[in-house]
C-alpha positions in Angstrom: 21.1 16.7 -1.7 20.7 12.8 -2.2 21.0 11.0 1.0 23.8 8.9 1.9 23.2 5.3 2.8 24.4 6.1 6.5 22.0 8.5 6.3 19.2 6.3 5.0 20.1 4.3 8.1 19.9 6.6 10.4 16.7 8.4 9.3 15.1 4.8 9.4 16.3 3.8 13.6 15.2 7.3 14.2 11.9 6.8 12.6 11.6 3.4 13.4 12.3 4.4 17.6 9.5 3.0 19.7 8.0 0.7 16.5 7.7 -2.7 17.6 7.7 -3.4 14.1 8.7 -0.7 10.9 8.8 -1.7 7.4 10.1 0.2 5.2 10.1 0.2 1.0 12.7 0.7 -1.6 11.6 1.3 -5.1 12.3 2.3 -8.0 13.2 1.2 -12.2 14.6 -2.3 -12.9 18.3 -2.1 -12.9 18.6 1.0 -10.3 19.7 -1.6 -7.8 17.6 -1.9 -5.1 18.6 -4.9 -4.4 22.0 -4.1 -3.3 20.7 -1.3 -1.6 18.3 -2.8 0.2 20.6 -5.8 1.3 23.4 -2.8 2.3 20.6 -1.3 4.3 20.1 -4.2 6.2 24.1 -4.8 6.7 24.2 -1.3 8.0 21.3 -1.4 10.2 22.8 -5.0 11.8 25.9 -3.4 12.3 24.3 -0.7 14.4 22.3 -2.9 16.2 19.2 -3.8 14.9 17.2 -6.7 13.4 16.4 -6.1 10.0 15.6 -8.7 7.1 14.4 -7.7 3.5 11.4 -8.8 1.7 12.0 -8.9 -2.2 8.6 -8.3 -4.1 10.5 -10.4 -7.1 9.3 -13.6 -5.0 5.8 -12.7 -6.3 6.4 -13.6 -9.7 3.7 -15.4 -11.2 5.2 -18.7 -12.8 6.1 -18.9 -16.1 2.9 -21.8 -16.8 0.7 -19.1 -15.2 1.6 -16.2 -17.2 1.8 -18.7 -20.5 -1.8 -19.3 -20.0 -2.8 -15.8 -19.3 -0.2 -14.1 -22.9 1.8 -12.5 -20.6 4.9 -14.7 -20.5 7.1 -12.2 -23.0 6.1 -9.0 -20.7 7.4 -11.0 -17.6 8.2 -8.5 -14.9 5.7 -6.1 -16.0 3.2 -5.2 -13.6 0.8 -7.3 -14.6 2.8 -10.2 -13.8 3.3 -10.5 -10.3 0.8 -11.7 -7.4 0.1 -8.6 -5.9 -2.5 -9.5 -3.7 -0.4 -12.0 -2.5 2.3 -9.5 -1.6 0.0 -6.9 -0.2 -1.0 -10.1 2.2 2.7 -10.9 3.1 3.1 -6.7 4.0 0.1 -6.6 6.4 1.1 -10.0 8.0 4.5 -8.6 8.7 2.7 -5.8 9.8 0.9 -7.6 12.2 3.9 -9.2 14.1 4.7 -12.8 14.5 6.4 -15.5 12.0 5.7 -14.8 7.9 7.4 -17.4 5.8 7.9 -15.5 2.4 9.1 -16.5 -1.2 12.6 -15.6 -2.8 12.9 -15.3 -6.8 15.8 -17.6 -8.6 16.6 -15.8 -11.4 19.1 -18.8 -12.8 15.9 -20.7 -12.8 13.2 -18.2 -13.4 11.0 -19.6 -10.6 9.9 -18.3 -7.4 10.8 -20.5 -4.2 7.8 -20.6 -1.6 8.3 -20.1 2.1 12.2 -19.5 1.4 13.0 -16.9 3.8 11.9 -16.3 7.3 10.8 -13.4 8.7 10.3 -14.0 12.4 9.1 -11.5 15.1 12.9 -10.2 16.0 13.4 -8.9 12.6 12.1 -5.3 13.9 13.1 -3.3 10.9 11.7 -4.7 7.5 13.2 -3.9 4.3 11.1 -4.6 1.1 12.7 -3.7 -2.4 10.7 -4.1 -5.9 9.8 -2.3 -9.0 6.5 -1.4 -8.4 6.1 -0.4 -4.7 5.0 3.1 -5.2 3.5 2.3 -8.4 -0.1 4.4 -8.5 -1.9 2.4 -10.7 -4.6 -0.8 -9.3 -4.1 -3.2 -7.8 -0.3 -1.4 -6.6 -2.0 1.0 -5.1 -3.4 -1.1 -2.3 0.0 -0.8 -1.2 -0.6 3.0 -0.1 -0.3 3.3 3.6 1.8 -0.2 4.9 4.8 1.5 4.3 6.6 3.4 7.4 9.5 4.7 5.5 9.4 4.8 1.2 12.7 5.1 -0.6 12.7 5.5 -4.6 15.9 5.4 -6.4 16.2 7.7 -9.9 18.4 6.5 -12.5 18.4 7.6 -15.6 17.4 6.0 -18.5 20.7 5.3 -20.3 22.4 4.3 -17.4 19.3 1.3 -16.6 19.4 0.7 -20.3 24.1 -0.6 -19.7 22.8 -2.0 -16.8 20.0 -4.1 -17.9 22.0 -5.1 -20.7 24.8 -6.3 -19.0 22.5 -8.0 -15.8 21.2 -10.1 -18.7 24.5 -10.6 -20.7 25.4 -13.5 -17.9 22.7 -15.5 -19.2 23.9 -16.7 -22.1 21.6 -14.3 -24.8 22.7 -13.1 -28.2 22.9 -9.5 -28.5 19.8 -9.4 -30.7 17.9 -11.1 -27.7 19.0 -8.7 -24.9 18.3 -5.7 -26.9 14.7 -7.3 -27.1 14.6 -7.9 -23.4 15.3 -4.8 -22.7 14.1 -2.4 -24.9 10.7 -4.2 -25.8 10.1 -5.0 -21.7 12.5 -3.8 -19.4 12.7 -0.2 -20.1 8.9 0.5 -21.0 8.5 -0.9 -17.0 11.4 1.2 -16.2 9.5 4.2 -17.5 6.2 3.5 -16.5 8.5 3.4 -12.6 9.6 6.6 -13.2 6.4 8.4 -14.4 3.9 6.9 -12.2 4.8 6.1 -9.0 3.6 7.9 -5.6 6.4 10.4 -4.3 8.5 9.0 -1.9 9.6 10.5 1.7 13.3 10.1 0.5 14.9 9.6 -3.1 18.5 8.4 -3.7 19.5 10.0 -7.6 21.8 7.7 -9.7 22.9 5.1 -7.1 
């Protein structure tokens, strides 16, 4: 039976119990909102008690000048376009305790902000959402082990396919381009999500 996210929450404070700091990951295709539900999760944790803060992996982005120079500015948000050392950094600094500045994406400007959220050491329970966080393929995989807790979220294809479509529909795209965005880029990454990432302790099915 799929987890609730009450039950998400309290299968993380038990885990986390006597973890001076716990992180845990939410992953899954684009579109399957792990935003939300990482951002919920939080909320909910807060609510009961403890500090909790999320880490978006979309503030790894490579800039758009970066990924010009290297062809990969028409697959952005494919694997192969994000900083992951950088991010695998960021998780074992968090691990570590202390004060990690970290960056937040702007999708109305396509640009990741540097040092735009704090996470300081009273954030105890660390939430960090992305794409590729169970994804077993180099240099992802580095990722194996920082996680306390891993969450992956299954949606089906044709329910990420309306939702992609209508996440970018807000930004002013034909039809023609959409259909591009998403079924030349965001779907392939959706499926390579699906088929090759680790197995997660918990999975939430069509959030």
């Amino acid at each position: 039976m799929t987890p609730s996210l009450a039950d998400v929450a309290d299968e993380v404070k038990k885990r986390a119990a006597g973890h001076a700091r716990f992180v845990v990951a939410i992953a899954g295709p684009p579109g399957a909102g792990k935003s939300t539900i990482a951002e919920t999760l939080a909320e909910t944790l807060a609510e009961g008690g403890e500090t909790a803060v999320v880490l978006p992996m979309d503030g790894f982005h490579m800039d758009n000048a970066v990924l010009e120079e290297k062809g990969l500015l028409q697959r952005k948000g494919a694997p192969e376009t994000f900083d992951v050392r950088g991010f695998i950094d960021i998780v074992r600094a968090i691990r570590a305790g202390g004060e990690v500045l970290v960056p937040v994406f702007d999708r109305s400007r396509e640009i990741a902000i540097a040092a735009a959220r704090v996470i300081s050491p009273a954030h105890r329970i660390v939430v960090a959402e992305g794409n590729y966080l169970l994804l077993d393929e180099a240099p992802w995989r580095g990722l194996a082990g920082l996680f306390d807790l891993s969450i992956f979220l299954d949606v089906p294809e044709d329910v990420l396919a309306k939702r992609l479509a209508d996440r970018w529909s807000g930004y002013g795209l034909t039809p023609t381009e959409i259909a591009a965005k998403v079924g030349e880029n965001d779907l392939p990454n959706g499926r390579r999500v699906l088929r090759r990432s680790r197995p997660a302790d918990l999975v939430i099915a069509n959030v």
